[in-house]
C-alpha positions in Angstrom: 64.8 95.1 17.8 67.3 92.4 18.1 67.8 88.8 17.6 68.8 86.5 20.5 69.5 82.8 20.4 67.1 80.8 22.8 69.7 79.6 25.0 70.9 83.5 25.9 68.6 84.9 28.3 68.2 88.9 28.3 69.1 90.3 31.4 67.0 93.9 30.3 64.1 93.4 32.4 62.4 95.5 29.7 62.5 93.1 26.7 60.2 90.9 26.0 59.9 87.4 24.1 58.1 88.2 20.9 55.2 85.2 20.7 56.6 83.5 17.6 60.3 81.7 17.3 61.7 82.1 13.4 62.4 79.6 11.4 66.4 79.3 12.4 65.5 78.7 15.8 65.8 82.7 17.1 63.6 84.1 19.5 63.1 88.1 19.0 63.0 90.0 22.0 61.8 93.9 22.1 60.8 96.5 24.2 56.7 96.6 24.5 54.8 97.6 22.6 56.2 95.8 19.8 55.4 95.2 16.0 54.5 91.4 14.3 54.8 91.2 10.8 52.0 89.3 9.1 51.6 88.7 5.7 50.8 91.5 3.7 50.5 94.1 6.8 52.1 95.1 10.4 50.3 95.1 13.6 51.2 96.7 16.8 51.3 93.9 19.4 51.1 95.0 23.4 51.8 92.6 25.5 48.8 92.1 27.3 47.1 91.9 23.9 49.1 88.8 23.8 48.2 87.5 27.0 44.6 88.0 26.3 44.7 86.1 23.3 46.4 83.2 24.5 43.9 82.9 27.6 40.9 83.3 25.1 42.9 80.6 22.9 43.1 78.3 26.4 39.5 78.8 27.5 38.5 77.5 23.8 40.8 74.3 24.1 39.2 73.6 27.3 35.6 73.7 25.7 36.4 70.7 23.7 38.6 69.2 26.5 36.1 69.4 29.4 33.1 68.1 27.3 35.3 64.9 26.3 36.9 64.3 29.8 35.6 66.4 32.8 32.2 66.6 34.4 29.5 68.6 32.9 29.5 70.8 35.4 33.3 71.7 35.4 32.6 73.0 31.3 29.1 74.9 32.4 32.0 77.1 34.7 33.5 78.0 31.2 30.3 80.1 30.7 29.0 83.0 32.4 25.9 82.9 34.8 24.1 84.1 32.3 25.6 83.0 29.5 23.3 82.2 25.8 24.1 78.9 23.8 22.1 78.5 20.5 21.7 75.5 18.8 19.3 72.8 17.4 17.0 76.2 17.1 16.7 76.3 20.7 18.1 79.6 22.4 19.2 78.5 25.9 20.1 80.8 28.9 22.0 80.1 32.3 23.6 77.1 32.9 20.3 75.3 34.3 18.9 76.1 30.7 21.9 75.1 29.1 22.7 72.1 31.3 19.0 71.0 31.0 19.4 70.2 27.2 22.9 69.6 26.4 23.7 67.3 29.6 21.2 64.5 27.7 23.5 65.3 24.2 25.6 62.2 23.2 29.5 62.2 24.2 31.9 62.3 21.6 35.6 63.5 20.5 35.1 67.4 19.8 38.1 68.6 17.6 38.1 72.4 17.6 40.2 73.9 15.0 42.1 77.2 14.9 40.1 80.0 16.0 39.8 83.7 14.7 40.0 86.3 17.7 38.7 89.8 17.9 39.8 91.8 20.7 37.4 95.2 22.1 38.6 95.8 25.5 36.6 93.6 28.3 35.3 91.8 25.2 35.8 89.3 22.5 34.7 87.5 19.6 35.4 84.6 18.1 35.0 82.4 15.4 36.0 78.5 15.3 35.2 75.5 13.1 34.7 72.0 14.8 34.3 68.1 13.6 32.3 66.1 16.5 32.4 62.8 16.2 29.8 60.3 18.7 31.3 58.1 20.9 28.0 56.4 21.3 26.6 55.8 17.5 28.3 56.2 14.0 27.1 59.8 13.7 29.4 63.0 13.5 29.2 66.9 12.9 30.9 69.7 11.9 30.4 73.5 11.8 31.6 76.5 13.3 31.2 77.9 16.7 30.9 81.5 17.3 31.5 83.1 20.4 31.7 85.7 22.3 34.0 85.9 25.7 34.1 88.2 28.3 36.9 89.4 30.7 35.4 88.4 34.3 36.9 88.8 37.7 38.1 85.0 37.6 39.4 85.4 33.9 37.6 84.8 30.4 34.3 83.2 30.1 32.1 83.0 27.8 29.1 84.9 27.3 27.2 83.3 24.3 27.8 80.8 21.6 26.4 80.0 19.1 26.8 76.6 17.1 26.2 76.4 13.4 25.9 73.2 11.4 27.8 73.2 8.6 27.0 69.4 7.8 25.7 66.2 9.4 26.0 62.4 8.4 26.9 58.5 9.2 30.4 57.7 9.2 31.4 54.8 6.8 31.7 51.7 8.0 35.4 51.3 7.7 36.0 55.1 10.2 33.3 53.7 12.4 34.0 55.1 16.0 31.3 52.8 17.8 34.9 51.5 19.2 36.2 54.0 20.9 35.4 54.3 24.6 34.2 56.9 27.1 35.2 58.6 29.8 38.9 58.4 27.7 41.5 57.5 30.2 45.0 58.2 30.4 47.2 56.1 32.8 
């Protein structure tokens, strides 16, 4: 294991930029697998754990992303064919299920926050807490989504999610967000 400052590049075709950069500005690079040293405990890391991860990590972001500023039908392709969404104690299955119901839900700024991801092979779950807030009246959510993603033949989709309220309400009038317009541009 050695230190290398981020403008050298290695020229070992075996190391490996380790996923985080310390606090001096130092990348790490080793030879796969490699170790990351958490609080309290040590994992092995491989590589393509990492990779995995990070495309689970994408496909979340985009969940949020695509409801807020794509087409409806470009987040349904986040899901499996077959995929299960749960919520308002309604289980909903395929995407003309799932489209059905939450294509009539208001549009609003979904703000996921970090997410907890457990790896098994071809598999994985997840566990992320949200804030919605309507774009379209002065109500808001939050709660937890929890997911799980499978590996597919055009990357990580996922399988079934389930939403759980944690609380509901009327923003006051001084945060009102009645102002804030949809479809969001940028240009």
């Amino acid at each position: 294991h050695r230190a290398v400052p981020l403008m050298d590049v290695p020229v070992d075709p075996g190391l490996l930029p380790c996923p985080a950069i310390n606090a001096i500005g130092v990348a790490h690079y080793v030879r796969p697998p490699y170790t990351l040293g958490l609080p309290g405990r040590s994992a092995l890391i491989m590589p393509d754990v990492v990779a995995d991860e990070l495309a689970i990590r994408r496909l979340l972001d985009e969940y949020c992303l695509r409801l807020e500023l794509d087409r409806f039908e470009d987040w349904l392709d986040l899901f499996t064919p077959d995929a299960v969404y749960e919520v308002y104690k309604l289980t909903l299955t395929g995407h003309a299920e799932i489209a059905n119901v939450l294509g009539k839900a208001p549009h609003g700024v979904h703000i996921g926050g970090p997410a907890r991801i457990t790896l098994d092979g071809e598999r994985a779950q997840t566990l992320q807490n949200y804030l919605f807030i309507s774009t379209s009246s002065d109500e808001w959510n939050a709660g937890w989504y929890h997911r799980e993603v499978v590996r597919t033949a055009t990357g990580w989709k996922i399988a079934r999610c389930q939403v759980k309220f944690a609380r509901k309400g009327a923003l006051p009038e001084d945060a009102r967000a009645a102002g804030l317009a949809f479809p969001i541009g940028f240009g």
